[in-house]
DOBA-776856 format. One record per residue (C-alpha): residue number from 1; residue in one letter; x, y, z. Coordinates in pm, 1 decimal. Last residue first. Layout:
BEGIN
<pt><nr>NUM</nr><rest>A</rest><x>X</x><y>Y</y><z>Z</z></pt>
...
This chain:
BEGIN
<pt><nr>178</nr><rest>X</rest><x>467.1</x><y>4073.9</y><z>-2361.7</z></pt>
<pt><nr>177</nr><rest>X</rest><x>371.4</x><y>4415.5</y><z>-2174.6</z></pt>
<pt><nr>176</nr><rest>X</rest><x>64.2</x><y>4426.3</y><z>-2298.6</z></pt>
<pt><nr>175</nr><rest>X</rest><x>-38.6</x><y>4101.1</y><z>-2121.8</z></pt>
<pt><nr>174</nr><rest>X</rest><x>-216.8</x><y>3836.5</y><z>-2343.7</z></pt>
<pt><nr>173</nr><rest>X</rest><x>-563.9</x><y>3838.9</y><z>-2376.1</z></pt>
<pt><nr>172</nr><rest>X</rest><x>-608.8</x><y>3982.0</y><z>-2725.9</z></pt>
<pt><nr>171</nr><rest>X</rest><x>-789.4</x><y>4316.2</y><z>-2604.3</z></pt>
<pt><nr>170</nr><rest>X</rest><x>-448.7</x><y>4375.4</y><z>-2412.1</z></pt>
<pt><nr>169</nr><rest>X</rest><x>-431.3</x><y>4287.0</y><z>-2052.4</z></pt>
<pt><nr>168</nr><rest>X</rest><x>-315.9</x><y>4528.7</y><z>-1852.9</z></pt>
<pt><nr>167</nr><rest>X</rest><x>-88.2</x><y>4275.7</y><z>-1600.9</z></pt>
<pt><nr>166</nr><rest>X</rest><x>-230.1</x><y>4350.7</y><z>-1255.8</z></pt>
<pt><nr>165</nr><rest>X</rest><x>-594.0</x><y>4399.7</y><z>-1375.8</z></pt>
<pt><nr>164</nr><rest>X</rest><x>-595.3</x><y>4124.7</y><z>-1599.2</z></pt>
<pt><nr>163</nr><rest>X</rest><x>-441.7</x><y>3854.7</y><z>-1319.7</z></pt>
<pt><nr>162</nr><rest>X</rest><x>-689.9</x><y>3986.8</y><z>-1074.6</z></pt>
<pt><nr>161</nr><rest>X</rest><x>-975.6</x><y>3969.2</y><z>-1322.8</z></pt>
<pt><nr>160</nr><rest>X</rest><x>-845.2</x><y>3617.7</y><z>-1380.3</z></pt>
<pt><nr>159</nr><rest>X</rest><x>-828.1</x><y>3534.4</y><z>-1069.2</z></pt>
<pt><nr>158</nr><rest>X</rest><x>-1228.1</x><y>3631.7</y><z>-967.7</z></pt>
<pt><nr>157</nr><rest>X</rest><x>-1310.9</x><y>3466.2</y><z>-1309.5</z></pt>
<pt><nr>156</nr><rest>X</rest><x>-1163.8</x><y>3159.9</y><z>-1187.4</z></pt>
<pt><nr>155</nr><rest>X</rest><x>-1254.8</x><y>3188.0</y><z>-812.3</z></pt>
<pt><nr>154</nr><rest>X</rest><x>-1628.2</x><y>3218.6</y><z>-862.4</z></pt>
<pt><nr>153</nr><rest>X</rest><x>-1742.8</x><y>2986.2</y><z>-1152.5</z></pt>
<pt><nr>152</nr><rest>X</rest><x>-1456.1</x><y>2713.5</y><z>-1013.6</z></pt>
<pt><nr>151</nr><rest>X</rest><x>-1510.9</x><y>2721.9</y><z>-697.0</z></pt>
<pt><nr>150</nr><rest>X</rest><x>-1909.8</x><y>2646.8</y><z>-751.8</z></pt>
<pt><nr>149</nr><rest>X</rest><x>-1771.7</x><y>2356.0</y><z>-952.1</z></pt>
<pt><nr>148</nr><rest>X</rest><x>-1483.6</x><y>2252.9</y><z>-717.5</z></pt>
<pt><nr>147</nr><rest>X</rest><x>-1775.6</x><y>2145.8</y><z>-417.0</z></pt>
<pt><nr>146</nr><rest>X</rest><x>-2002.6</x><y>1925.9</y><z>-657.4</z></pt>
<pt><nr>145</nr><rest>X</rest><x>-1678.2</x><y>1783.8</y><z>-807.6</z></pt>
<pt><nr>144</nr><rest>X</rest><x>-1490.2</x><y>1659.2</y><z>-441.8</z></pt>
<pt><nr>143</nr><rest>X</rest><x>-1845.0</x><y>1485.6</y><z>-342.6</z></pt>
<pt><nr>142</nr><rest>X</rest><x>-1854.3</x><y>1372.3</y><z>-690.6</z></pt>
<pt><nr>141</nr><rest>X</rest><x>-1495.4</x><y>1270.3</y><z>-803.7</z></pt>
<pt><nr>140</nr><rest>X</rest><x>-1381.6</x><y>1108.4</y><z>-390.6</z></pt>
<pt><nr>139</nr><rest>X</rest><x>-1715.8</x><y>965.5</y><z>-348.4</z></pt>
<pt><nr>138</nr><rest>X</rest><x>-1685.6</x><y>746.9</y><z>-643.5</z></pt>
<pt><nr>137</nr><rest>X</rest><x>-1350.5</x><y>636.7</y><z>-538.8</z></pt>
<pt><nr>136</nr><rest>X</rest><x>-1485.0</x><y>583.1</y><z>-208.9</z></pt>
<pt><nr>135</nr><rest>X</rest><x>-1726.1</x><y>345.3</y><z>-349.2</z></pt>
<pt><nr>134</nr><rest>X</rest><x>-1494.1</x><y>122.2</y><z>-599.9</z></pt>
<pt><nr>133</nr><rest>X</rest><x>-1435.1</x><y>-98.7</y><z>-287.1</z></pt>
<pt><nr>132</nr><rest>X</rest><x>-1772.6</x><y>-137.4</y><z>-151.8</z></pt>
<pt><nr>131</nr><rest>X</rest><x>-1880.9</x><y>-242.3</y><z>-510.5</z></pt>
<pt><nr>130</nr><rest>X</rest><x>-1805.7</x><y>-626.0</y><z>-415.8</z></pt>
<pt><nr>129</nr><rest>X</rest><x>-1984.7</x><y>-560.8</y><z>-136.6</z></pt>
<pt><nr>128</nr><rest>X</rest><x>-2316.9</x><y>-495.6</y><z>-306.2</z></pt>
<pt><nr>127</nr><rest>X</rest><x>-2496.5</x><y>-195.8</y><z>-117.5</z></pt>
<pt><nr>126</nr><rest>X</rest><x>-2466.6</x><y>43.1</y><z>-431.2</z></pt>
<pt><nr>125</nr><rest>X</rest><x>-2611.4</x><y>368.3</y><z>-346.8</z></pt>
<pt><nr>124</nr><rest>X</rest><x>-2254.2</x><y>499.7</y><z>-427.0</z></pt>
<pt><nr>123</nr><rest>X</rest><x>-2218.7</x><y>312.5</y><z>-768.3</z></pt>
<pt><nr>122</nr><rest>X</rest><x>-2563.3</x><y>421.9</y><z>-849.6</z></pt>
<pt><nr>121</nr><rest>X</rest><x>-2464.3</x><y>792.2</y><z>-795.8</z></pt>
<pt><nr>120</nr><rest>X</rest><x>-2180.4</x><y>817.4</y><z>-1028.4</z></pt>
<pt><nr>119</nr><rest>X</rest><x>-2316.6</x><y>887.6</y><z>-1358.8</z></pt>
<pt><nr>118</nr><rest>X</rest><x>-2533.1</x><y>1154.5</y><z>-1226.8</z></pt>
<pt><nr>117</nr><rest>X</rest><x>-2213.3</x><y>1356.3</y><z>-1045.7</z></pt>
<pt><nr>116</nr><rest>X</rest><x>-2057.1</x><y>1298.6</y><z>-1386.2</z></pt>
<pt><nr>115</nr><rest>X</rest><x>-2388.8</x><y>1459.3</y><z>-1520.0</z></pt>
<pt><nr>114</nr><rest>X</rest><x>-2404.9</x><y>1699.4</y><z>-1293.5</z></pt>
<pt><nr>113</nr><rest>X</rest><x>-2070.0</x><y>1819.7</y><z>-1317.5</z></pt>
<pt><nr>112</nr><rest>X</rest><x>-2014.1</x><y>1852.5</y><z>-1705.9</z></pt>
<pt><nr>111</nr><rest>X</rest><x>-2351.5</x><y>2064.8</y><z>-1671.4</z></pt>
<pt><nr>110</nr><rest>X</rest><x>-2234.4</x><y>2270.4</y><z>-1397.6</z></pt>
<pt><nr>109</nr><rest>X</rest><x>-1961.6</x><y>2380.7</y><z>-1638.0</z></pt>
<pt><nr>108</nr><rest>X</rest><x>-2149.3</x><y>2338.6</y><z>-1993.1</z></pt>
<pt><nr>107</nr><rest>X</rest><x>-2433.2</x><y>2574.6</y><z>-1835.4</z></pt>
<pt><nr>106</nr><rest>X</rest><x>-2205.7</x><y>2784.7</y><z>-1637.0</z></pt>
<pt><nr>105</nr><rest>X</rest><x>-2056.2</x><y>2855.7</y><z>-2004.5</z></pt>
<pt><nr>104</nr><rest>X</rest><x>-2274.1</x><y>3156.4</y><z>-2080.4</z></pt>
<pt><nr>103</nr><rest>X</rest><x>-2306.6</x><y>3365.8</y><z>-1839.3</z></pt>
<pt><nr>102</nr><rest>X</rest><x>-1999.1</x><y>3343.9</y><z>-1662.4</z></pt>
<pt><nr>101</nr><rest>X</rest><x>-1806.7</x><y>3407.4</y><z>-1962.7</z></pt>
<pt><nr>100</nr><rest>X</rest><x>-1987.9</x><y>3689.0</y><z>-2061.0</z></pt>
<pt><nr>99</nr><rest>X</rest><x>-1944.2</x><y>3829.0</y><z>-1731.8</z></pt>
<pt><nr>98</nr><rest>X</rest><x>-1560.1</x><y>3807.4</y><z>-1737.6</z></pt>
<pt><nr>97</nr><rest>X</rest><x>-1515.9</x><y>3909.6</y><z>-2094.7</z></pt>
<pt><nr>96</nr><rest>X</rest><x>-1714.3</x><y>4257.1</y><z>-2017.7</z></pt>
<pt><nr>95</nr><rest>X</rest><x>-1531.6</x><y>4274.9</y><z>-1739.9</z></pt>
<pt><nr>94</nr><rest>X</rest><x>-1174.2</x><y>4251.1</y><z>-1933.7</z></pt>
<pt><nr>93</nr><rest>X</rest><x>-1278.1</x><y>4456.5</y><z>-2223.1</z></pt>
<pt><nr>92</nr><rest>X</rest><x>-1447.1</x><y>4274.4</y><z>-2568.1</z></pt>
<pt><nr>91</nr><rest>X</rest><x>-1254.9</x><y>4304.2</y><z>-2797.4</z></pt>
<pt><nr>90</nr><rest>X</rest><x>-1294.8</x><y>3974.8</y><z>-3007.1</z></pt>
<pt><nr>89</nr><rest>X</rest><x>-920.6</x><y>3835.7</y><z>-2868.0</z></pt>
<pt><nr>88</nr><rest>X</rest><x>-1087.8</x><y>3959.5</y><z>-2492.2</z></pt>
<pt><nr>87</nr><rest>X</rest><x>-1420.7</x><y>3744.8</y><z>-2552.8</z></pt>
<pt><nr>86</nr><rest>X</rest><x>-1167.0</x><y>3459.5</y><z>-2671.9</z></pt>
<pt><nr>85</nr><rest>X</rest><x>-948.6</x><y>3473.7</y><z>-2392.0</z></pt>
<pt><nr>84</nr><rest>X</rest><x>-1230.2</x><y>3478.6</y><z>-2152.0</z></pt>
<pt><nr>83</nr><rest>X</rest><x>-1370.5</x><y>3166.9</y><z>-2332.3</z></pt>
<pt><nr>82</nr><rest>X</rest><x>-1083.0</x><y>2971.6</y><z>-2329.2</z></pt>
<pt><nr>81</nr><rest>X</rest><x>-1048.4</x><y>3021.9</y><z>-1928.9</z></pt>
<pt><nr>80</nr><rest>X</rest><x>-1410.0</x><y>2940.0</y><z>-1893.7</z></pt>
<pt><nr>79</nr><rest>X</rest><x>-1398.1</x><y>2622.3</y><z>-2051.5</z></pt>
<pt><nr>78</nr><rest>X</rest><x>-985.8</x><y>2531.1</y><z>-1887.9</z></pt>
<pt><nr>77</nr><rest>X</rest><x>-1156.9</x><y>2528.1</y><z>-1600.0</z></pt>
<pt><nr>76</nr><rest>X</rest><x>-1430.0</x><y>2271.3</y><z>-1664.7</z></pt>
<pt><nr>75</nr><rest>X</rest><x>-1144.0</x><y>2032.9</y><z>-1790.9</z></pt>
<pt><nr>74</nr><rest>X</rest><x>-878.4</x><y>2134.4</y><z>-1485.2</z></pt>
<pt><nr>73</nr><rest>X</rest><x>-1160.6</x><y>2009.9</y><z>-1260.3</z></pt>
<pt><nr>72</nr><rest>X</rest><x>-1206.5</x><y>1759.7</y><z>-1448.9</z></pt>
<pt><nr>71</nr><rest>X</rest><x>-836.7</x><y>1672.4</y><z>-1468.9</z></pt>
<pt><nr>70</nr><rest>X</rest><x>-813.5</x><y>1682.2</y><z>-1078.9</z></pt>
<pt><nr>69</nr><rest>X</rest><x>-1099.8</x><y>1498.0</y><z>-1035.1</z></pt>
<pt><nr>68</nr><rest>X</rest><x>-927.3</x><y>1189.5</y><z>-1138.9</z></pt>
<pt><nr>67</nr><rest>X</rest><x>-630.5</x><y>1269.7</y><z>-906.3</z></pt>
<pt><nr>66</nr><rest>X</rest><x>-856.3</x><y>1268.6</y><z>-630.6</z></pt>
<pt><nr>65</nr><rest>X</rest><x>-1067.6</x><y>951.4</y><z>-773.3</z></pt>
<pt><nr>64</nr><rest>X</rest><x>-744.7</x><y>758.7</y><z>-753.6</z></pt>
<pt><nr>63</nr><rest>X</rest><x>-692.1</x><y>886.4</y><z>-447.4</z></pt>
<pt><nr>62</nr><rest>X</rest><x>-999.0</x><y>741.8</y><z>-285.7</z></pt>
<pt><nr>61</nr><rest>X</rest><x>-899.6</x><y>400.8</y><z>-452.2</z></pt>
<pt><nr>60</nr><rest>X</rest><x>-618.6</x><y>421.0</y><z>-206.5</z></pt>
<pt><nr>59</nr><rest>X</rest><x>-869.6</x><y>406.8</y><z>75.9</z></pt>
<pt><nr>58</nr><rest>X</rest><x>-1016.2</x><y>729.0</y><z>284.3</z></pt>
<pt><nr>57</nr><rest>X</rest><x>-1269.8</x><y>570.6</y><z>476.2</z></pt>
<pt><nr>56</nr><rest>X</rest><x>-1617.5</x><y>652.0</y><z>410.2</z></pt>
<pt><nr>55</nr><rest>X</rest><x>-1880.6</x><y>840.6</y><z>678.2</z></pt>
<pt><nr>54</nr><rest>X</rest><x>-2086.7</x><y>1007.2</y><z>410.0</z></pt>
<pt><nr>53</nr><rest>X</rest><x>-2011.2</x><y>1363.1</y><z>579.2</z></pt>
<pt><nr>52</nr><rest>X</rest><x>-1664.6</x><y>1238.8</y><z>608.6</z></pt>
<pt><nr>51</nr><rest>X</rest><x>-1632.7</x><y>1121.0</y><z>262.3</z></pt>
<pt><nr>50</nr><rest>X</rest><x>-1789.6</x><y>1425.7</y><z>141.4</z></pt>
<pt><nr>49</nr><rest>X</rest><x>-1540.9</x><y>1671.0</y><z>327.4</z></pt>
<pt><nr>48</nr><rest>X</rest><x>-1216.4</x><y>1463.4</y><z>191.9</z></pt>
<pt><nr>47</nr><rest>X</rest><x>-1383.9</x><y>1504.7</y><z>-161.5</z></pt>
<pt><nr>46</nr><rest>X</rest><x>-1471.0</x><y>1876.3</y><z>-93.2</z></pt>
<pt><nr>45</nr><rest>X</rest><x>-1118.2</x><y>1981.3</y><z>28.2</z></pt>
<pt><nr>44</nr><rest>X</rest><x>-966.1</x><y>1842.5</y><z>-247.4</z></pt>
<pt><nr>43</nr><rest>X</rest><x>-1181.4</x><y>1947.8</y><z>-498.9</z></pt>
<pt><nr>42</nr><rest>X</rest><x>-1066.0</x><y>2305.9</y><z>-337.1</z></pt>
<pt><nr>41</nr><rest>X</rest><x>-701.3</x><y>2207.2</y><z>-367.3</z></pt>
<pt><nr>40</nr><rest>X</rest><x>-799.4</x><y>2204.5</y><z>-767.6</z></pt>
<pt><nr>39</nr><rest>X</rest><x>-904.7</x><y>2527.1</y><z>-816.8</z></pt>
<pt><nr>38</nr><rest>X</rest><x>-579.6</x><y>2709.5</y><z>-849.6</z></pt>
<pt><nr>37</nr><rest>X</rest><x>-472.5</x><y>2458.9</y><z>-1179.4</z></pt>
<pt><nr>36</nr><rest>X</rest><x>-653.8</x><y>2667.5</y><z>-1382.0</z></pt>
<pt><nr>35</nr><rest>X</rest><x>-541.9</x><y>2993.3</y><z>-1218.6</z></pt>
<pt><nr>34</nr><rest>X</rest><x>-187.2</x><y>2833.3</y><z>-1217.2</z></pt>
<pt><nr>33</nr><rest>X</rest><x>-244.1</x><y>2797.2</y><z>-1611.6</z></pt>
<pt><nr>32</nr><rest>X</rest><x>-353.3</x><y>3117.3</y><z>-1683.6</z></pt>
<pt><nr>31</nr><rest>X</rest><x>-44.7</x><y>3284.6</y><z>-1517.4</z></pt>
<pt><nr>30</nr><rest>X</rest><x>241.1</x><y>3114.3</y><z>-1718.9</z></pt>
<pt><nr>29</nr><rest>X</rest><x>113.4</x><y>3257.3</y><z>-2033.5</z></pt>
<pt><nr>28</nr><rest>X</rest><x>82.6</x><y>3141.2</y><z>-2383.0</z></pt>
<pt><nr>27</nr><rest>X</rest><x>-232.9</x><y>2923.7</y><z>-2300.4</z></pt>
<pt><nr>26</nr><rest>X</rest><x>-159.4</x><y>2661.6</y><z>-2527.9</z></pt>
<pt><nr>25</nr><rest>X</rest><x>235.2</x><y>2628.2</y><z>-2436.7</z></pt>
<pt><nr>24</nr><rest>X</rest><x>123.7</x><y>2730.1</y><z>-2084.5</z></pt>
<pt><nr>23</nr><rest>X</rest><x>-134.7</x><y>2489.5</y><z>-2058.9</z></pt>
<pt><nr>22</nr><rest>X</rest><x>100.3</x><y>2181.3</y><z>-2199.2</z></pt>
<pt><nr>21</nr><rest>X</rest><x>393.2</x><y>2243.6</y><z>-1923.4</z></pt>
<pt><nr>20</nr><rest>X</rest><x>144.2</x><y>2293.8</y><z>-1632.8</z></pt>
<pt><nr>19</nr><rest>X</rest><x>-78.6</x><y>2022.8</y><z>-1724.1</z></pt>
<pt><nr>18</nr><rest>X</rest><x>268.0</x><y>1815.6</y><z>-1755.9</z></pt>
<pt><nr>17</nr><rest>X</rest><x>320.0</x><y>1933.8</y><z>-1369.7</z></pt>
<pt><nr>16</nr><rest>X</rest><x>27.1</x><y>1849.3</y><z>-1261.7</z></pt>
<pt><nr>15</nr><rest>X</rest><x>68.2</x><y>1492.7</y><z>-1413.8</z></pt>
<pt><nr>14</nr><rest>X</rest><x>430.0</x><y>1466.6</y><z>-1287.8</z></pt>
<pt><nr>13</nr><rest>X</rest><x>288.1</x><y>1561.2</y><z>-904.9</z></pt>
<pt><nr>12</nr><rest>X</rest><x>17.9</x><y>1282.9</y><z>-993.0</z></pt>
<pt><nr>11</nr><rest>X</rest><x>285.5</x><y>1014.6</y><z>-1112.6</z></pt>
<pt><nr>10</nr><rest>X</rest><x>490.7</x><y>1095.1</y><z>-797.9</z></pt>
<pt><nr>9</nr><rest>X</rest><x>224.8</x><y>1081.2</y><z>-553.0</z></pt>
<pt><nr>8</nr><rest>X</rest><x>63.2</x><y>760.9</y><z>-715.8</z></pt>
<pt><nr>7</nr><rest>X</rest><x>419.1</x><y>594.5</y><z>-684.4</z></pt>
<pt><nr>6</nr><rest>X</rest><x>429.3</x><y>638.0</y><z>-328.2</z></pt>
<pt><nr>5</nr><rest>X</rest><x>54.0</x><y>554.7</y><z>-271.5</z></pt>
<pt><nr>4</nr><rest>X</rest><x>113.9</x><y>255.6</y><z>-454.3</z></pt>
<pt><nr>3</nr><rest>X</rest><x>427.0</x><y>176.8</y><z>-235.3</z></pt>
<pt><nr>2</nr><rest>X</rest><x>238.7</x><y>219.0</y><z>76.1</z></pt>
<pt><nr>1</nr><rest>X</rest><x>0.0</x><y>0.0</y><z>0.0</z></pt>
């Protein structure tokens, strides 16, 4: 056990790190990509809070869900991210950008959610034993996904207005300074 969770710590810190590597090259900034990747700690927080609300033990397969819901919650992320960039690239200004965005991909956002969320629920109603082990897995991506998506359409747009406001971002979304 303690080998696996070895070995999943270092191929999840190489994981974030090659989402790192791969958002910046599409991204063209190193700032985008640490607001993406920002949200994730709060999955955290709402996977380890859902399996002590639903009284589960936190089992290996737990942290295969965590590092599962990372790249969701990088997925639904990136969404909003692309569309602010776009909104700026079509000149729209920075707020203008940021509410746009909001408006019109929480559907796909909280949509990606529910329906993973959705997908998951009859493995955690399932009473079977043999599913007993795949459970806290389960609870790991929705518990941790219900919490990350209402992160994610506040703290994204939040950062990013930070992130516009401190670098002048030019009506193409990259800093005018660059």
């Amino acid at each position: 056990t303690r080998e696996s969770f070895d070995s999943l710590m270092v191929g999840f810190l190489l994981a974030i790190c090659g989402m790192f590597v791969l958002l910046t090259l599409e991204f063209r900034s190193y700032i985008q990509p640490l607001i993406i990747l920002a949200v994730i700690p709060f999955g955290f927080v709402g996977a380890v809070g859902g399996h002590l609300l639903l009284d589960q033990p936190l089992t290996i397969f737990s942290l295969f869900g965590l590092v599962t819901l990372s790249g969701i919650v990088a997925n639904d992320s990136i969404v909003l991210i692309d569309f602010i960039n776009r909104r700026l690239a079509a000149g729209d200004s920075l707020e203008q950008a940021l509410l746009t965005a909001g408006q019109r991909r929480f559907r796909p956002v909280v949509l990606t959610s529910i329906t993973t969320v959705a997908a998951l629920l009859p493995l955690l109603l399932e009473r079977n034993t043999q599913a007993q082990v795949l459970i806290p897995m389960a609870v790991s991506i929705s518990c941790g996904l219900i919490v990350a998506t209402i992160w994610i359409l506040y703290l994204v747009p939040v950062l990013y207005l930070i992130y516009g406001k401190l670098s002048r971002l030019g009506r193409d979304g990259r800093p005018e300074s660059d």
